[in-house]
C-alpha positions as CSV (number, residue, x, y, z in Angstrom):
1,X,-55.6,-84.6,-17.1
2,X,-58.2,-88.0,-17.0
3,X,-61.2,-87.5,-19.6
4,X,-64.5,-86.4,-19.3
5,X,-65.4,-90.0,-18.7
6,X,-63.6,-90.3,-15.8
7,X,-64.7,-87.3,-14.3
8,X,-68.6,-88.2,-14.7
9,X,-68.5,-91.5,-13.4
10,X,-70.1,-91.5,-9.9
11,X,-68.1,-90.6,-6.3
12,X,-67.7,-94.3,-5.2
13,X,-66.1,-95.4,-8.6
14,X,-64.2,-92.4,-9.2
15,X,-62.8,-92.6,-5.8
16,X,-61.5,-96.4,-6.1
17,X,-60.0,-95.8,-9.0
18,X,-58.0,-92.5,-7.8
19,X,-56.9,-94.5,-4.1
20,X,-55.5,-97.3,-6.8
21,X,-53.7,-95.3,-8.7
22,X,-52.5,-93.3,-5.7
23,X,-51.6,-96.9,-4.0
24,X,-49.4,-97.8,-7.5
25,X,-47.4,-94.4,-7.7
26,X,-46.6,-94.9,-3.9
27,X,-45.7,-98.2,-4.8
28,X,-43.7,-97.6,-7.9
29,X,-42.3,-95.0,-9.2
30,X,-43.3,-94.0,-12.8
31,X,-40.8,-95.9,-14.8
32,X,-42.1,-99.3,-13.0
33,X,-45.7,-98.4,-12.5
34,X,-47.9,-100.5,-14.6
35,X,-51.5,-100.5,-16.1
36,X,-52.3,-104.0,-15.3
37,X,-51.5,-103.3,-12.0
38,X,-54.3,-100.6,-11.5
39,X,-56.8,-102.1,-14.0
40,X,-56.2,-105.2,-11.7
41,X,-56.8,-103.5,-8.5
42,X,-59.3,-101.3,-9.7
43,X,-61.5,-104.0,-11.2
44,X,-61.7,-102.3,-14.5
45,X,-61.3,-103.5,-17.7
46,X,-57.8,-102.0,-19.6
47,X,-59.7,-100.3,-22.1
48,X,-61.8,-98.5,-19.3
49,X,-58.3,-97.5,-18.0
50,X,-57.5,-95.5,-21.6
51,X,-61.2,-94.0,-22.0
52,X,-60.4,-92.2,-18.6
53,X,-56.6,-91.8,-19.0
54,X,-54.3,-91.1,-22.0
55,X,-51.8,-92.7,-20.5
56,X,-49.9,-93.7,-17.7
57,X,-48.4,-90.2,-17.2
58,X,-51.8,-89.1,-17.3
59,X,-53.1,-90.8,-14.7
60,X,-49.8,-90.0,-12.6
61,X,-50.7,-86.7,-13.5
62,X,-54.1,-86.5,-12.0
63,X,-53.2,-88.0,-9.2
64,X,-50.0,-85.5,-8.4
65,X,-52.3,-82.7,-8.9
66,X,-54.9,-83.7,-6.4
67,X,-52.0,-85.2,-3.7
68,X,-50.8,-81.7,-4.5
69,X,-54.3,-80.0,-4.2
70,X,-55.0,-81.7,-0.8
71,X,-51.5,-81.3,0.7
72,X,-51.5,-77.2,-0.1
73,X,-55.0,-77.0,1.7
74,X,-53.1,-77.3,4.8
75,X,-51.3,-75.2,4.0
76,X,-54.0,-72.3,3.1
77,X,-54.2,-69.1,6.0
78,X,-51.0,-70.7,8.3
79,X,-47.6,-69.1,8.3
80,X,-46.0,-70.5,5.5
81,X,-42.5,-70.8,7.0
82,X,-44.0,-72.3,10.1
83,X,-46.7,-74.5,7.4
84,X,-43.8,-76.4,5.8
85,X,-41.6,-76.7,9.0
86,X,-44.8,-78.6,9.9
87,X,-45.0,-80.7,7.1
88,X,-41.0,-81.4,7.1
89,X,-41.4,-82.6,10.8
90,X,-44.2,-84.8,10.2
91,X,-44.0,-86.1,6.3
92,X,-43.0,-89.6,7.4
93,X,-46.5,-89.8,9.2
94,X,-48.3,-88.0,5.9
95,X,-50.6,-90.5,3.7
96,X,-48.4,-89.4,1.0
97,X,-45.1,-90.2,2.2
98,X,-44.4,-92.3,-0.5
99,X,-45.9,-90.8,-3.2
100,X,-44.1,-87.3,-2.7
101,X,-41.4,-89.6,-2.5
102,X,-41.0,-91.3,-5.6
103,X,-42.6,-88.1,-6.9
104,X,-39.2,-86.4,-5.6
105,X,-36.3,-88.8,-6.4
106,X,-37.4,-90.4,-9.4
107,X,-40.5,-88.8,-11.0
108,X,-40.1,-85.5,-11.5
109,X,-37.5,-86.0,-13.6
110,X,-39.0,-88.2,-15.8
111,X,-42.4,-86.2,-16.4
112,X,-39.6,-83.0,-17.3
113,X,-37.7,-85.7,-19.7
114,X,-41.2,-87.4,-21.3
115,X,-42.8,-83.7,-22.0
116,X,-39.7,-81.8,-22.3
117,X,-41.2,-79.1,-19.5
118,X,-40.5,-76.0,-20.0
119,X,-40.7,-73.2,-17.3
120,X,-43.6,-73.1,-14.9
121,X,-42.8,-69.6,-13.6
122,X,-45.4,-67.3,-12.8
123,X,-43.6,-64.4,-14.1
124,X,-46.3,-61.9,-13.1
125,X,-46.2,-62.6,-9.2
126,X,-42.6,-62.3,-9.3
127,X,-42.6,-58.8,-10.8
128,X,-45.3,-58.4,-8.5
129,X,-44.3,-59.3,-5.2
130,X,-40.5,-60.9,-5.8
131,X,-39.5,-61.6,-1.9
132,X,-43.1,-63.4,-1.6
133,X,-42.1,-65.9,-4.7
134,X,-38.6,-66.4,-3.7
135,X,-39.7,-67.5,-0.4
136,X,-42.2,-69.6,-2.4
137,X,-39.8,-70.7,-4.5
138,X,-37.0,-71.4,-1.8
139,X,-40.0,-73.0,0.0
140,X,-40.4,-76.0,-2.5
141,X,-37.1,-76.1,-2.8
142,X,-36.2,-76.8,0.4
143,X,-39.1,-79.6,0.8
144,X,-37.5,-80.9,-2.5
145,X,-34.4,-81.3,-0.7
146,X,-35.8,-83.1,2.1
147,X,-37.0,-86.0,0.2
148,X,-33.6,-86.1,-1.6
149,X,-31.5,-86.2,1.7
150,X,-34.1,-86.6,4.3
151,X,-30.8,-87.0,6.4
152,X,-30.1,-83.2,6.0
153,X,-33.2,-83.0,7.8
154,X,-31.9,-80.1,10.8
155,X,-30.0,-78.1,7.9
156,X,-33.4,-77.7,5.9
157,X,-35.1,-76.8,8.9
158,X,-32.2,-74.3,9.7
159,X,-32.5,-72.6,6.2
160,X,-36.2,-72.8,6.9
161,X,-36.0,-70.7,9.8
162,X,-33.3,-68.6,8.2
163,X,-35.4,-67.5,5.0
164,X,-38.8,-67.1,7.6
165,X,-36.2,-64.1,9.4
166,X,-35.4,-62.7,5.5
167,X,-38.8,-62.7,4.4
168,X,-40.1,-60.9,7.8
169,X,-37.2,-58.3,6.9
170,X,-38.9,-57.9,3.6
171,X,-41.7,-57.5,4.2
């Protein structure tokens, strides 16, 4: 996550800064994204670029977490099911299109391979409501999938609707 440096500089600067990085990781995907590239855009010098950052997987890092952050707010009091079916229909109009792509097909993968992830699970709200994270789980799965075959588009939905009629069984 950025330093404490970039977290105090004022709204405006902060703001450029994160809508460059967000415009490179759209742009590129992690393996090609470049620091001259944002330092260039951003008007920063490089060394400003690794008093707020680590690193590049830092910075891509911050700025998953907050496309993340702003794309579950939708998200927050809707029907889930109904939430993502939604989003599915209308990701190719989302701000983030191409971010959540790359994000998808090339770099997730990498971030698992460069930090050797290990499980995210929250093991306590599975014990404590299972069919809720399955659903939660088979939820951002499915969306996965989409970016990965966005072709498959009507079979995702289909599942969609199919694990919407489970879940109201379970519940």
């Amino acid at each position: 996550m950025p330093k404490a440096t970039f977290l105090n500089l004022n709204a405006a600067k902060k703001e450029k800064i994160s809508q460059v990085l967000l415009e490179e990781f759209s742009t590129y995907s992690l393996l090609d994204a470049n620091v001259n590239h944002i330092v260039k855009a951003a008007g920063i010098a490089r060394g400003s670029f690794y008093t707020y950052f680590t690193d590049l997987d830092d910075a891509y890092r911050y700025t998953l977490s907050q496309v993340m952050a702003t794309i579950h707010e939708a998200f927050v009091g809707d029907n889930p099911f109904q939430a993502t079916r939604s989003f599915i229909d209308q990701v190719e109009q989302n701000p983030y299109y191409a971010f959540l792509s790359n994000y998808y097909v090339v770099d997730e993968a990498i971030l698992a391979a460069h930090h050797q992830e290990t499980s995210s699970t929250n093991w306590d709200k599975a014990t404590a409501d299972l069919p809720q994270w399955l659903a939660d789980v088979a939820v951002h799965h499915l969306i996965r999938e989409y970016f990965l075959a966005p072709t498959d588009k009507e079979q995702i939905l289909s599942l969609l609707d199919a694990l919407a009629g489970w879940h109201k069984q379970e519940a």
